[in-house]
C-alpha positions in Angstrom: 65.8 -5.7 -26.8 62.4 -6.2 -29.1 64.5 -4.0 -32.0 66.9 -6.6 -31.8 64.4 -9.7 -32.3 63.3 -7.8 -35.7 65.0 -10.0 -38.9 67.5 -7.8 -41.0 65.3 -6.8 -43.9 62.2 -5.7 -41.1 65.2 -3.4 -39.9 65.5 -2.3 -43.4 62.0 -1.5 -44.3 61.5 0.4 -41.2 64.7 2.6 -42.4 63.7 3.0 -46.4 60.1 4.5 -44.2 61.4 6.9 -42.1 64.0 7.4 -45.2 60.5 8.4 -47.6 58.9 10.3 -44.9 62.1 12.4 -44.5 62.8 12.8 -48.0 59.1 13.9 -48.8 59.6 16.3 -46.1 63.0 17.8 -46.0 62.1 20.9 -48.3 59.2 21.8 -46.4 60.8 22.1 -43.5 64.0 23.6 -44.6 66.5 20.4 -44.3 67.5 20.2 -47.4 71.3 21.4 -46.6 71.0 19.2 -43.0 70.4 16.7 -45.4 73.6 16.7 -47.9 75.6 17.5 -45.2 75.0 15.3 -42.1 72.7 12.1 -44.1 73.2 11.7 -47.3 77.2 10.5 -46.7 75.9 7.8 -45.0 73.8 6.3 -47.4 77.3 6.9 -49.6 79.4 4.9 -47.1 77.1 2.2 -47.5 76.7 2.1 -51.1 80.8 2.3 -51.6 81.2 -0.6 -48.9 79.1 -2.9 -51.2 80.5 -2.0 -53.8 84.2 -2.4 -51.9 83.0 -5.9 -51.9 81.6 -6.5 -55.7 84.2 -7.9 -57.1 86.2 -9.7 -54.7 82.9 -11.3 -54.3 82.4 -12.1 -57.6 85.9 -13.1 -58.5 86.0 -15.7 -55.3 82.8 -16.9 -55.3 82.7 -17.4 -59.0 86.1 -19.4 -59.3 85.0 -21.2 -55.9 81.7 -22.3 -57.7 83.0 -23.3 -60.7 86.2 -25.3 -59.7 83.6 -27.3 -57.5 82.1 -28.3 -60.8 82.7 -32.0 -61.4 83.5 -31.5 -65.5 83.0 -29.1 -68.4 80.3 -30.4 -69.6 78.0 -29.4 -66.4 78.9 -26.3 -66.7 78.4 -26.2 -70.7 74.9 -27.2 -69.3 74.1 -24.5 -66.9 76.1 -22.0 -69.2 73.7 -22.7 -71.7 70.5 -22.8 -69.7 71.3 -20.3 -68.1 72.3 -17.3 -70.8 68.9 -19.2 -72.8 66.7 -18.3 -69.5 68.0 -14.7 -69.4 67.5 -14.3 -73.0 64.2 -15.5 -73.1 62.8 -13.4 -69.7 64.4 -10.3 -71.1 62.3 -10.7 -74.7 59.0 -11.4 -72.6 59.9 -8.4 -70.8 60.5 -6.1 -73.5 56.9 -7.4 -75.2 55.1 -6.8 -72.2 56.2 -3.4 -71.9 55.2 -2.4 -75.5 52.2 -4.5 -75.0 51.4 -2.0 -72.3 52.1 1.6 -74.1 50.5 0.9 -77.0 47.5 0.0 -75.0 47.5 2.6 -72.4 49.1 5.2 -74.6 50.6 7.6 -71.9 52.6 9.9 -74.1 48.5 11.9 -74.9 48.7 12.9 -71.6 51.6 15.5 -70.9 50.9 18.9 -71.9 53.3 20.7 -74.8 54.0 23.1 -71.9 55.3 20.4 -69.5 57.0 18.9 -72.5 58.9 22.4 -73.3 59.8 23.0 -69.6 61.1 19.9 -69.3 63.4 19.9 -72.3 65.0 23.1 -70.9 65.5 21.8 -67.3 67.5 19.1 -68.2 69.0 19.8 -71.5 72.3 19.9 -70.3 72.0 16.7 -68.4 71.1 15.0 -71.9 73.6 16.3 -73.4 75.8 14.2 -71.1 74.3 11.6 -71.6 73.9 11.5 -75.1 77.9 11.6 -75.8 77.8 8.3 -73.5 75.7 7.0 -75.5 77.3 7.8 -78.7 80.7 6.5 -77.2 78.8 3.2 -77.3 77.3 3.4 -80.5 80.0 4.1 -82.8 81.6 0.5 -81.8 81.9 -2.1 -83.8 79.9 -5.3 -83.9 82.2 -7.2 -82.3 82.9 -4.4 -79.8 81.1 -6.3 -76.9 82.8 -9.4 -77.5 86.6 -7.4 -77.6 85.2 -5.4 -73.9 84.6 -9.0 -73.0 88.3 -9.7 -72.6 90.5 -7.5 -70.4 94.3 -6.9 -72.1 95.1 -6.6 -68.0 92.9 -8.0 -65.6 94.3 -5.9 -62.7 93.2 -2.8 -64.8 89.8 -4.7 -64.7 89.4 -5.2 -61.2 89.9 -2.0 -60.5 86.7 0.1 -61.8 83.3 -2.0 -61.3 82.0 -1.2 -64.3 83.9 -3.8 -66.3 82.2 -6.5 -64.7 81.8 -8.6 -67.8 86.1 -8.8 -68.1 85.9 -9.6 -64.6 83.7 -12.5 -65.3 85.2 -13.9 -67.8 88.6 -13.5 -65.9 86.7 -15.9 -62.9 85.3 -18.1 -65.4 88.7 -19.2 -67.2 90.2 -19.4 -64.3 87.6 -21.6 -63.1 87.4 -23.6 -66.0 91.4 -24.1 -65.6 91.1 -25.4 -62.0 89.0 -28.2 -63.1 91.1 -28.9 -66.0 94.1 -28.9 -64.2 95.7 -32.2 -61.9 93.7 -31.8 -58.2 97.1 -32.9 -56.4 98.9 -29.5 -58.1 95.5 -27.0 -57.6 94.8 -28.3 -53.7 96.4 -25.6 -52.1 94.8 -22.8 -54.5 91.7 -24.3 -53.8 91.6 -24.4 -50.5 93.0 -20.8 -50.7 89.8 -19.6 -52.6 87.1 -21.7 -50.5 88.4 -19.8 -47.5 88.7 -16.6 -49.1 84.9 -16.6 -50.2 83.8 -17.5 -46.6 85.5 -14.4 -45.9 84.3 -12.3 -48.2 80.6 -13.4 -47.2 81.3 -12.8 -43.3 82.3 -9.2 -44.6 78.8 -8.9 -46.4 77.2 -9.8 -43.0 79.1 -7.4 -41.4 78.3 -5.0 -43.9 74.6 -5.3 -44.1 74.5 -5.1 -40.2 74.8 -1.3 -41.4 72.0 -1.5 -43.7 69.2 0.2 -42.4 71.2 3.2 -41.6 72.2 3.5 -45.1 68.9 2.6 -46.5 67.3 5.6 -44.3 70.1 8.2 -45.7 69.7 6.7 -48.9 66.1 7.8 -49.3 66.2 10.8 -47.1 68.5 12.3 -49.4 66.1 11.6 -52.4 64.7 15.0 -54.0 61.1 14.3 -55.6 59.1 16.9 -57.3 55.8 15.6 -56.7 54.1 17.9 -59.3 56.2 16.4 -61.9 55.5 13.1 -60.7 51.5 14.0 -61.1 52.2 14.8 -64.6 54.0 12.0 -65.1 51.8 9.9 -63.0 50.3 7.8 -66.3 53.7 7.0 -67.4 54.8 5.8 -64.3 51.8 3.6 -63.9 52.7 2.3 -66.6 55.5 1.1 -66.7 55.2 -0.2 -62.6 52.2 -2.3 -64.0 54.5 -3.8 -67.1 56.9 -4.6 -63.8 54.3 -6.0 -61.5 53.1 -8.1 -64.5 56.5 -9.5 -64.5 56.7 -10.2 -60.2 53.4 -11.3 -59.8 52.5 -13.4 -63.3 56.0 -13.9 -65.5 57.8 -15.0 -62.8 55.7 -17.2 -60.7 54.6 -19.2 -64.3 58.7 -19.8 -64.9 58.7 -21.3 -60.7 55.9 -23.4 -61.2 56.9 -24.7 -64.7 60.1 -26.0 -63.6 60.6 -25.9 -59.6 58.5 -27.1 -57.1 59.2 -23.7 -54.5 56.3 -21.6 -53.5 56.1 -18.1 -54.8 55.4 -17.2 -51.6 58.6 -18.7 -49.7 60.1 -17.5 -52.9 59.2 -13.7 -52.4 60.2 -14.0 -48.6 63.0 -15.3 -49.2 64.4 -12.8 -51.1 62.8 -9.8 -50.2 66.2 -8.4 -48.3 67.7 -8.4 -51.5 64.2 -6.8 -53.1 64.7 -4.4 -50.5 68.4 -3.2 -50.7 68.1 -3.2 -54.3 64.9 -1.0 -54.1 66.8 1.6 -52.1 70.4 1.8 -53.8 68.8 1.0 -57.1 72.4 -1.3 -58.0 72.1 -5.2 -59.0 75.9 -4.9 -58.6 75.8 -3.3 -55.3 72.7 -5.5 -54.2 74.9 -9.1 -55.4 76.1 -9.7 -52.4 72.6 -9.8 -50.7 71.0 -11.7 -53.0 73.7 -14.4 -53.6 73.0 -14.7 -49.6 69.5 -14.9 -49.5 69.5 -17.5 -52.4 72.0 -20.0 -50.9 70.4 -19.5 -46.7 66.9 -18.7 -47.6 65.8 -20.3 -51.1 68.0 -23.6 -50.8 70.3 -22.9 -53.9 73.4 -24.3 -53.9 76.8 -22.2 -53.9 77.6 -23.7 -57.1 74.9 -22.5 -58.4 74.4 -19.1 -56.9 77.8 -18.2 -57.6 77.5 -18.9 -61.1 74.2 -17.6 -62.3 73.9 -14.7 -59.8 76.7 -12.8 -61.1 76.2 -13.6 -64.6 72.6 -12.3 -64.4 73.5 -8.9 -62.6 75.6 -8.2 -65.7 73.6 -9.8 -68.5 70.3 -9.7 -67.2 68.1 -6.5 -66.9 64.1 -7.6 -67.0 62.8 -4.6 -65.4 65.3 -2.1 -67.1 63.9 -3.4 -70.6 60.3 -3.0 -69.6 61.4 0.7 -69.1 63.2 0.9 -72.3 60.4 -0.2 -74.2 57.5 1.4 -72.5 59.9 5.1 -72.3 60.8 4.8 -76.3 57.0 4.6 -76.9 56.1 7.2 -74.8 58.8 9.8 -75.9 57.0 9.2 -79.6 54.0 9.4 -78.5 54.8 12.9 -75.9 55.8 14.1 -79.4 52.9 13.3 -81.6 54.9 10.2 -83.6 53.5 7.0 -84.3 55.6 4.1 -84.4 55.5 1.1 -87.3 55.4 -2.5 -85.8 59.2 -2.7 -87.7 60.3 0.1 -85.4 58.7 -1.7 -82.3 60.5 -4.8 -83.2 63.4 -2.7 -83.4 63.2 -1.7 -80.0 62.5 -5.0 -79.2 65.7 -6.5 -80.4 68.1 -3.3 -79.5 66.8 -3.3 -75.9 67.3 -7.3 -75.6 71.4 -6.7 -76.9 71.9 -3.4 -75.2 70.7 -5.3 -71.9 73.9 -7.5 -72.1 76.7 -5.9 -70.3 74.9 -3.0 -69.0 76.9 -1.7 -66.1 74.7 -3.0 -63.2 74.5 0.7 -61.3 72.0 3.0 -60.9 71.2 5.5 -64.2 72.9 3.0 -66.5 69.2 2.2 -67.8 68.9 5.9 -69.2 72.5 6.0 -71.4 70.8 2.5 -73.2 67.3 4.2 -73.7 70.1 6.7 -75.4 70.5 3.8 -78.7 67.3 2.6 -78.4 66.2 5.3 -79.1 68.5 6.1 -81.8 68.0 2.8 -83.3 64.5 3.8 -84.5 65.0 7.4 -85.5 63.6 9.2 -82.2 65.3 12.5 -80.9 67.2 11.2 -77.2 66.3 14.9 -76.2 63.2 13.3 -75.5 64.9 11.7 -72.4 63.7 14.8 -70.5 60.4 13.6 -70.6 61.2 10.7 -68.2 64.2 12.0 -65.7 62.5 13.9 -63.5 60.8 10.5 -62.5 63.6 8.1 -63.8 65.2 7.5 -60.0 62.3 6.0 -58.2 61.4 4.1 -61.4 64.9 3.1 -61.6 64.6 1.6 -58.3 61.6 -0.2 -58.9 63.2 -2.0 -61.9 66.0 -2.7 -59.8 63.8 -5.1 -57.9 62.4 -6.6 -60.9 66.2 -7.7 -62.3 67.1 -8.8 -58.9 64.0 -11.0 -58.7 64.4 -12.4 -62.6 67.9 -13.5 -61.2 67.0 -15.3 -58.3 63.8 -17.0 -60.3 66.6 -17.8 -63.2 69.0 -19.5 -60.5 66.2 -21.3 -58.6 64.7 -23.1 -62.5 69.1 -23.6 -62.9 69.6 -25.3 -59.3 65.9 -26.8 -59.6 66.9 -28.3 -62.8 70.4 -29.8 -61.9 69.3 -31.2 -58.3 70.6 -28.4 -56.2 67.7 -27.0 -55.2 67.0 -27.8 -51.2 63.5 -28.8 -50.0 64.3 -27.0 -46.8 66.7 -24.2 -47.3 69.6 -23.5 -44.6 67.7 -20.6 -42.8 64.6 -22.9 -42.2 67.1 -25.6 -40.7 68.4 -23.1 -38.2 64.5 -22.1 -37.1 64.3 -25.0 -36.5 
């Protein structure tokens, strides 16, 4: 009965624990096999039943936010604000994390031998990666704009990494509902109002299983710990370039243009924090945080539903802290120095490559791939970092989930749709 009093994300941190401690200890006692066999499918379950939901979440929730927009010219206004915001966190990012590696200057501490074992390890895992890479490279200026819009948006629904397509797909149809007469578009939407309360009673039955798939999750998780001591400076590194963000970037933005306390802020999100930690997926996490934002920070559906998914596709704070702080470091492993114009380089290629970056876990490394490239550095390099790349990666998961929920509190704070007392407080109560 007490296990049952715990709230949801207390659950979860108690499974991503026992997930660690298992995970840490699996080899040593010979569970490794147990482990892929009997676990790890569970945290998989979990991770495809979030993503079952993506984007039928998306799609409803977006057209249902939008169509309860009065005009065009309120959502011109969040539009705008809001793509300015993400813009402008992701360049802050991006400087703090250069800021950082030029300062601490990680790359002096690995050992040629590390750096030589390494390259063979995973040179055929970079190889991979690096004809991804180049598949994205060799577009066209105007390539992201074409991906923008789907030639058949049933083709787009159906893989989750065209989230952008499916976006825009929401958007226009949004835009059309509120252009449209409301006597001919009543039925449609009322169709799509009760459609995205069903979709959100599927994410609460869903995250019911959370801390089960949170524990598999992690217990499946294989960590070399001597690599991580190697690699220990990096890491620090680039977790302080995100804590600067969570703790100082962040809280500054709040205070500037909200009146919410960062600490009611961090509680109120932290099951999204949490999930996203652990599957390491602002796509997969979306349905969390669109939750905690509306029940547990005050912000209204029309606002969560707009900015929330726009931001796990466009917005990707923590992932450019790792791009710049990683390109650094591979120069620096390697004995290069880098000129301020290929900084700034990095800079500006990490900011553009950030914008329709599939919102899954690894799709940070295969954009390191042409930042790196932009400024002349071998992406063979990349071994440097993979060995340590998947807790990192979950760390900067938290960091974009968190830059999207402070982006959509300044949006709803700005626009009067920002709740003193948010829905979850009310119930308390």
């Amino acid at each position: 009965m007490k296990f049952k009093r715990i709230p949801l994300y207390g659950k979860i941190l108690i499974g991503m624990a026992l997930g660690m401690i298992w995970g840490f200890s699996a080899e040593g006692l010979g569970l490794i096999e147990f482990t892929n066999n009997w676990i790890k499918p569970w945290g998989t379950i979990f991770i495809n039943g979030l993503k079952l939901i993506a984007i039928p979440l998306i799609i409803f929730s977006l057209i249902d936010g939008i169509s309860n927009l009065s005009d065009i010219s309120k959502l011109s206004r969040i539009g705008g604000r809001t793509i300015g915001l993400y813009l402008a966190t992701t360049v802050i990012a991006v400087t703090i994390g250069l800021v950082l590696v030029n300062v601490i200057k990680p790359g002096k501490f690995l050992s040629p031998e590390k750096r030589e074992e390494l390259s063979k390890a995973y040179a055929s895992d970079i190889g991979s990666r690096i004809s991804s890479a180049h598949d994205v490279k060799d577009d066209g200026p105007l390539q992201v704009l074409v991906d923008i819009v789907p030639e058949n948006v049933f083709g787009a629904m159906s893989n989750n990494s065209n989230m952008l397509q499916i976006i825009f797909f929401a958007m226009l149809f949004g835009v059309a509902m509120i252009l449209a007469k409301p006597d001919k578009i009543r039925p449609v939407k009322s169709f799509f109002d009760g459609a995205n309360e069903v979709i959100l009673k599927i994410v609460d039955m869903i995250m019911r299983f959370a801390p089960i798939g949170v524990f598999a999750l992690l217990a499946s998780l294989n960590i070399d710990t001597q690599l991580m001591k190697a690699l220990g400076v990096y890491s620090l590194n680039v977790v302080l370039g995100l804590a600067m963000m969570v703790f100082i970037t962040y809280p500054l933005i709040l205070k500037a243009f909200t009146n919410m306390p960062y600490a009611r802020f961090i509680k109120g999100i932290l099951p999204a924090q949490v999930l996203a930690f652990s599957t390491s997926s602002s796509a997969a996490t979306l349905p969390v945080t669109i939750d905690c934002a509306e029940k547990n920070l005050g912000i209204s559906e029309e606002v969560s539903s707009f900015v929330l998914p726009l931001g796990a596709t466009i917005n990707m704070d923590g992932t450019s802290i790792h791009q710049g702080v990683s390109a650094v470091f591979i120069a620096q492993a390697f004995g290069l120095d880098l000129t301020l114009g290929q900084q700034l380089t990095i800079l500006m290629t990490a900011v553009l490559s950030s914008i329709g970056a599939a919102a899954v876990p690894g799709a940070g490394i295969i954009m390191l791939i042409i930042v790196l490239e932009a400024v002349g550095l071998d992406p063979t390099g990349l071994a440097l970092i993979l060995a340590v790349d998947r807790p990192l990666d979950m760390l900067r998961t938290v960091v974009n989930i968190t830059g999207d929920s402070t982006v959509a509190s300044v949006i709803a704070g700005t626009e009067g749709e920002l709740m003193e007392t948010p829905p979850a407080e009310l119930d308390q109560a």
